[in-house]
C-alpha positions in Angstrom: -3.7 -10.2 40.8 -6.7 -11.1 42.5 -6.3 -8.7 45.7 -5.1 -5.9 43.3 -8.1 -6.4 41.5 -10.8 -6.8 44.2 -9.3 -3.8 46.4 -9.5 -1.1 43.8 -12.0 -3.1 41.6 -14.7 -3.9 44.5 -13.8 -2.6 48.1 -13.0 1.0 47.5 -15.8 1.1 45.6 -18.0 -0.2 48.1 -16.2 2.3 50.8 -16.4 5.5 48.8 -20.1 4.7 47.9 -21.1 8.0 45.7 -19.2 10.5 47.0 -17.6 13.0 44.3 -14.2 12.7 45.6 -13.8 9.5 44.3 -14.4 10.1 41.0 -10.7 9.8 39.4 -10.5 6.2 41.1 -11.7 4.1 38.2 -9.2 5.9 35.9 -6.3 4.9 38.6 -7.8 1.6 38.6 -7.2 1.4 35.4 -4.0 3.0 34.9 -2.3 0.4 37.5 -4.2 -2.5 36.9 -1.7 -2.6 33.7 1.5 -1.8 36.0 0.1 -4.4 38.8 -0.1 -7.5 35.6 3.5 -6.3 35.1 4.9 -6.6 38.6 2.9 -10.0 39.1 4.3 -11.5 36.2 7.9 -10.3 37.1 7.3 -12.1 40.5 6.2 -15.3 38.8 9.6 -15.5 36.9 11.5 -14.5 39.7 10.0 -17.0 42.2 10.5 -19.5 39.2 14.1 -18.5 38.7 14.6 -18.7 42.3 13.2 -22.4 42.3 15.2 -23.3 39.7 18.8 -22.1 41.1 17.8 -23.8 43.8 17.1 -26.9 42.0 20.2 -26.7 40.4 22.4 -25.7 43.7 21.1 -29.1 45.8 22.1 -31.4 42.4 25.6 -29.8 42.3 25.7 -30.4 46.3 24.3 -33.8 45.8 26.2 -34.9 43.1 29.7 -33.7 44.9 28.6 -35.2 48.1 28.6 -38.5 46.0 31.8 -38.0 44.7 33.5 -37.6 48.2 32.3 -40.0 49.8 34.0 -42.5 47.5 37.2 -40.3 47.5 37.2 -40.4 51.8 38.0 -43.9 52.2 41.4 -43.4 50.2 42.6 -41.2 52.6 45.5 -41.8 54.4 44.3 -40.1 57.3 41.4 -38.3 58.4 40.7 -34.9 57.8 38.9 -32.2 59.7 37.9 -34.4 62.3 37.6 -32.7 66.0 
């Protein structure tokens, strides 16, 4: 939120200086600063959720890997092997 915040909080400012034309961009500021929080936290989760399935995806590999590597050597033969 920190780049939202210093673009329209600080460096627009600083570019637009006192010229009348910029006189609505506090009020947009404003207005999205709200709608930026949203999207930020939204991220957040996401990246979080994303983590976590991910997580949760390499146990499940890791915990079937286990599990077939004892169930190989009772093969009779070999499978899939080139």
């Amino acid at each position: 939120m920190a780049d939202f915040e210093q673009i329209l909080g600080e460096d627009a400012y600083a570019a637009a200086g006192d010229t009348p034309a910029f006189s609505g961009l506090k009020a947009f500021a404003d207005q999205q600063s709200a709608a930026m929080e949203k999207v930020e936290k939204h991220g957040l989760s996401l990246g979080r959720n994303v983590q976590s399935g991910a997580q949760e995806a390499d146990a499940t590999d890791s915990e079937n890997a286990n599990e077939m590597d004892s169930a190989s050597y009772g093969l009779g033969r070999e499978i899939n092997v080139y």
